[in-house]
C-alpha positions in Angstrom: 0.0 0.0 0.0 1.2 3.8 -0.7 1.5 6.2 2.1 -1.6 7.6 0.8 -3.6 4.5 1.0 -2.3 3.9 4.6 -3.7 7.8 5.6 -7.0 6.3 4.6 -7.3 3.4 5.8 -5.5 4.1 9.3 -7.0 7.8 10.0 -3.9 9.0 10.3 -1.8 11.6 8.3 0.4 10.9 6.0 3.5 13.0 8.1 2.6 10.2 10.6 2.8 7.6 8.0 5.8 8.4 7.0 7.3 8.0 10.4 5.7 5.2 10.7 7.0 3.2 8.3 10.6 4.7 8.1 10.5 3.4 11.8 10.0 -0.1 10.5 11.9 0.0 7.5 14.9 0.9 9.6 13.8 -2.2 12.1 13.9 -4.1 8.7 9.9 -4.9 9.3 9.0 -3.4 5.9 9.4 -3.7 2.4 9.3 -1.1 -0.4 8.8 -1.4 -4.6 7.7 0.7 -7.1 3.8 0.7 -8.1 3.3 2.1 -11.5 0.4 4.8 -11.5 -2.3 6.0 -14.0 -0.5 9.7 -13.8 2.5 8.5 -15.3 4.8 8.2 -12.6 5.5 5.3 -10.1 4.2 5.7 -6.1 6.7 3.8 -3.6 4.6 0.7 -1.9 5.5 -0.4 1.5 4.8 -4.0 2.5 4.8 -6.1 5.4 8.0 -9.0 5.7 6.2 -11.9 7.2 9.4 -13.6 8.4 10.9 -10.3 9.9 8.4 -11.1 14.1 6.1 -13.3 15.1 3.7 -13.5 18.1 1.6 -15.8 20.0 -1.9 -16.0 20.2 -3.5 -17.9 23.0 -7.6 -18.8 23.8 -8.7 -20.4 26.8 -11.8 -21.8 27.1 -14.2 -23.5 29.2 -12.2 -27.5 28.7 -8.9 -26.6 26.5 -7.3 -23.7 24.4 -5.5 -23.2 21.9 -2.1 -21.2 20.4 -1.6 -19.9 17.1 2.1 -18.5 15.5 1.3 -15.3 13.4 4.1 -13.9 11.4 3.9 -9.8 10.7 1.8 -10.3 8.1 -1.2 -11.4 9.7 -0.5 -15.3 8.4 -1.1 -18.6 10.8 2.4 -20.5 11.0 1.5 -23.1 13.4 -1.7 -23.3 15.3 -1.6 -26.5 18.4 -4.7 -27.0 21.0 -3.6 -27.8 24.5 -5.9 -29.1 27.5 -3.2 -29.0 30.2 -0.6 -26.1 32.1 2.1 -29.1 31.4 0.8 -28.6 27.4 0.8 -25.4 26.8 4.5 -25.1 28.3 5.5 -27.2 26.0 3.5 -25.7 23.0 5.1 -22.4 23.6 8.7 -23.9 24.1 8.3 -25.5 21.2 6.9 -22.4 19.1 9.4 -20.1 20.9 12.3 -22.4 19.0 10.9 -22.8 15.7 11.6 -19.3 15.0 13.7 -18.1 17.5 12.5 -16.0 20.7 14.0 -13.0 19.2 11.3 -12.7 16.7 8.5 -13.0 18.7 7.2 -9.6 19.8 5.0 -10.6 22.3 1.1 -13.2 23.2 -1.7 -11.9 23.5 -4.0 -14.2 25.6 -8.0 -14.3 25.2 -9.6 -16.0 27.9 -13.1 -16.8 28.6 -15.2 -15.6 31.6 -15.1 -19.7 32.4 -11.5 -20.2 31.1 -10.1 -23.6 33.1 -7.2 -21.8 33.5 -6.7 -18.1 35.1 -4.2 -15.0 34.4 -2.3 -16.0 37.7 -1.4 -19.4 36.0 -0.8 -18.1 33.0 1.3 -15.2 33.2 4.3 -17.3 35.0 4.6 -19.4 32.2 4.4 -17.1 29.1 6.4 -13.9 31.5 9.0 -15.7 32.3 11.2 -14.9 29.0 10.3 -11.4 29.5 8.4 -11.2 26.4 5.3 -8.4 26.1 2.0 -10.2 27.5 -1.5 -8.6 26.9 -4.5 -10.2 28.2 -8.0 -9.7 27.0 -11.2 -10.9 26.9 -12.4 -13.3 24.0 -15.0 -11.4 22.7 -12.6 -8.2 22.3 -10.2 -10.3 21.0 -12.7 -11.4 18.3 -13.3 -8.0 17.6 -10.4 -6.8 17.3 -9.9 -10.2 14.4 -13.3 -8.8 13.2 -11.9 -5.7 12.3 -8.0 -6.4 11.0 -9.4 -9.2 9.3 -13.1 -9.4 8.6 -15.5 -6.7 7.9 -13.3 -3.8 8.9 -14.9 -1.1 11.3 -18.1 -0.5 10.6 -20.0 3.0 11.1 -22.1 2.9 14.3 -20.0 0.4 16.1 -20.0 -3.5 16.5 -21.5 -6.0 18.8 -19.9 -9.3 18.7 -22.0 -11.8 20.3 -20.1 -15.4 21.6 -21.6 -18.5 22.3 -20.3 -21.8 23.8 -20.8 -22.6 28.0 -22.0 -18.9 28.5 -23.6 -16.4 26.3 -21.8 -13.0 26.5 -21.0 -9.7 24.3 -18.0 -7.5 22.7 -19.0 -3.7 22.5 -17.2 -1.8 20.1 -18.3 1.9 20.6 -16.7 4.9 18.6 -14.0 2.7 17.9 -12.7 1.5 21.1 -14.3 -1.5 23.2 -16.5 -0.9 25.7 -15.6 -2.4 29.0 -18.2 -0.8 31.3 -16.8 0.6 35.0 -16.1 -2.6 36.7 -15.0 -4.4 33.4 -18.6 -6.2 33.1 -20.1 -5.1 29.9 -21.3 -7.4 27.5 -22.3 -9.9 30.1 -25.2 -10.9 28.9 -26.0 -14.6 29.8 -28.1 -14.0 32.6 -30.5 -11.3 30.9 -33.7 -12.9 30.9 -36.7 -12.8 28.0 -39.4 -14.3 26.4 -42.3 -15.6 28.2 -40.9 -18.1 29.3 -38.4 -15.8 31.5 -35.1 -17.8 30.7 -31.8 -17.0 30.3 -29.1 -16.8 27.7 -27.0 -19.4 29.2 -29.8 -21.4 30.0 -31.3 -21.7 26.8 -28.5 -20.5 24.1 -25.1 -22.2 24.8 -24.2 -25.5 24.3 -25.0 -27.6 27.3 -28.4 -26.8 26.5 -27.8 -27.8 22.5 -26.7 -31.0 23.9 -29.8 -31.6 25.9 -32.3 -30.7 23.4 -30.6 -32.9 20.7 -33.5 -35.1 19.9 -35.4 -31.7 19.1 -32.5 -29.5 17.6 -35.4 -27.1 15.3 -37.2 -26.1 18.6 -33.5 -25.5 20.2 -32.6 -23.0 17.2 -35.9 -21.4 17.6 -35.9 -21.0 21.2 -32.4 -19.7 21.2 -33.1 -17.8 18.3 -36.0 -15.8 20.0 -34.1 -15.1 23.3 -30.9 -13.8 21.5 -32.7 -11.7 19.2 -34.5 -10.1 22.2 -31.3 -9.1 23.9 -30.2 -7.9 20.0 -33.0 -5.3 20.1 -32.3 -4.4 24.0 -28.5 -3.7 23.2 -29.7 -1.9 19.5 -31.9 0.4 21.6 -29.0 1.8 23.1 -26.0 2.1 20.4 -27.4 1.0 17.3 -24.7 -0.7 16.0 -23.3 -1.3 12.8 -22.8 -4.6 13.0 -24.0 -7.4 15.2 -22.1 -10.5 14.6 -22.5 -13.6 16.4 -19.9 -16.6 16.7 -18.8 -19.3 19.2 -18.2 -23.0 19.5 -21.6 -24.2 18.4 -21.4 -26.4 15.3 -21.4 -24.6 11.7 -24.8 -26.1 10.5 -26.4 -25.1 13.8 -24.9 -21.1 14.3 -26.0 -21.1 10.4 -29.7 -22.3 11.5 -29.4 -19.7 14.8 -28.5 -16.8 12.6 -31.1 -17.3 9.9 -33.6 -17.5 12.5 -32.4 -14.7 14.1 -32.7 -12.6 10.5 -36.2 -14.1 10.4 -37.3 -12.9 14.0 -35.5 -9.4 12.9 -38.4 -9.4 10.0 -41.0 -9.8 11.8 -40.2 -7.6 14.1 -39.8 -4.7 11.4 -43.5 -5.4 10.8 -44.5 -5.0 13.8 -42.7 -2.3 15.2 -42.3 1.5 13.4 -38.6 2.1 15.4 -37.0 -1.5 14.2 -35.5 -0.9 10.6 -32.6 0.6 12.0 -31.5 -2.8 13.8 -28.8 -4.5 11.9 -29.2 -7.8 10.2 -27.7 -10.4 12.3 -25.0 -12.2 10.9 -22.2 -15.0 11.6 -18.9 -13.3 12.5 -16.1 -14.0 9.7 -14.1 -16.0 12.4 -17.2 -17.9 14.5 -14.1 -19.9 16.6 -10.7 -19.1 15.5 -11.7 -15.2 16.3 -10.6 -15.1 19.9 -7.4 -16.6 19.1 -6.4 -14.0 16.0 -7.6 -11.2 17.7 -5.4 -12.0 20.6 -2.4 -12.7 18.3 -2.6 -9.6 16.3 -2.7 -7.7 19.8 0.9 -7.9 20.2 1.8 -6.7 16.6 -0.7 -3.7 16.7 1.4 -2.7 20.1 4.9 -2.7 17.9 3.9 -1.1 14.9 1.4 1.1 15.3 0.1 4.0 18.0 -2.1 2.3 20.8 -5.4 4.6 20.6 -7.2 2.0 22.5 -8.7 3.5 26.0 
């Protein structure tokens, strides 16, 4: 990309640009050729060197997690699962020495409000080289894969909505992700609707997929239904741009829960004068592998660019 194409798609000015990437030329990060032009003259085009750093991306979930190698340019190297402390040791020994812990810039790790393992376990294994850690929650980790790699930002903002052994939400708001006072927003599982009064986790996640299994239609419905409701109740506020929904439930069923959710979103323009402006639900680029990008590109956002994040 020319400088000019990185003013407009960064927000930032082209004097800032060009600091930019004579800082990472010098660090031997980026590449430059010539790019003819329709004005007769060639524009210099700066490029990312995959093999110049690499970082670490790890998810921990509900049972097991997983690590990913990302090289500069935004590429998977190596991607392992682990279910074990002892496991993931080893996984990260064993990535640290396939490319040398020089390279690596940093992990991000994406956790999971039920993650079988916690930051105090954590950190003393991935710390202890003195590499750059950054911890974050998996749906702003998904995000922030939404938005390097998906859809972009969108105008209004984003909700990315996960789904696996709870139910809970990203908020991205003006850019930046919403994290509430006490670090709580977006937990959604226990916001109850319907008739019925149930919960997201009770109703939407899935242990309750696996016990509804001989009726899996009325599951997507029911979920459906109570997901859309909380849809509308965060719409109300933000209006988003977006509203994305991913997760660990199988492809055929977040498929079935998202077209049911589009349908529930059409009837509900029918009925209701204000509800054209909420988005059409859809299924986020990265459903799974989101938390574990997001947190991987963390650590190469830090290096190369400004941190505007709040």
């Amino acid at each position: 990309m020319t400088r000019q194409e990185l003013s407009r798609e960064l927000a930032l000015t082209e004097p800032a640009i060009t600091g930019i990437v004579r800082r990472l030329q010098t660090a031997g990060l980026v590449s430059e050729r010539k790019r003819p032009t329709t004005a007769h003259y060639t524009a210099a085009a700066f490029g990312l060197r995959g093999e110049a750093r690499y970082s670490l991306g790890v998810r921990i979930g509900n049972l097991d997690g997983e690590v990913v190698l990302m090289d500069l340019a935004g590429a998977i190297v190596r991607h392992t699962t682990f279910t074990t402390r002892d496991a993931l040791i080893a996984v990260v020994a064993d990535l640290q020495h396939a490319v040398g812990l020089a390279k690596i810039v940093g992990c991000g790790v994406a956790t999971s409000p039920d993650a079988f393992m916690d930051r105090q376990h954590v950190e003393p294994i991935l710390a202890r080289d003195g590499q750059a850690l950054f911890f974050l929650d998996d749906t702003e980790a998904a995000i922030e894969a939404e938005r390097a790699l998906g859809i972009g930002d969108t105008e209004g903002g984003m909700v990315m909505i996960l789904t696996d052994y709870s139910v809970r939400a990203g908020l991205l708001i003006g850019g930046r992700v919403f994290r509430g006072n006490h670090g709580r927003a977006g937990q959604i599982g226990e916001m109850r609707s319907g008739i019925d009064g149930a919960s997201l986790n009770e109703v939407a996640t899935l242990p309750s997929l696996k016990s509804s299994l001989v009726d899996k239609d009325r599951w997507v419905e029911n979920a459906a239904r109570h997901l859309h409701e909380a849809v509308l109740a965060v719409s109300g506020f933000i209006a988003p741009g977006a509203i994305l929904i991913g997760g660990s439930l199988p492809d055929d069923v977040l498929d079935d829960v998202v077209s049911r959710m589009s349908r529930e979103r059409d009837d509900k323009i029918r009925e209701l004068v204000i509800a054209p402006w909420i988005q059409q639900i859809r299924a986020a680029t990265f459903p799974w592998a989101g938390a574990v990008l997001g947190a991987a590109l963390r650590p190469l956002d830090a290096m190369a660019l400004p941190d505007t994040r709040a």
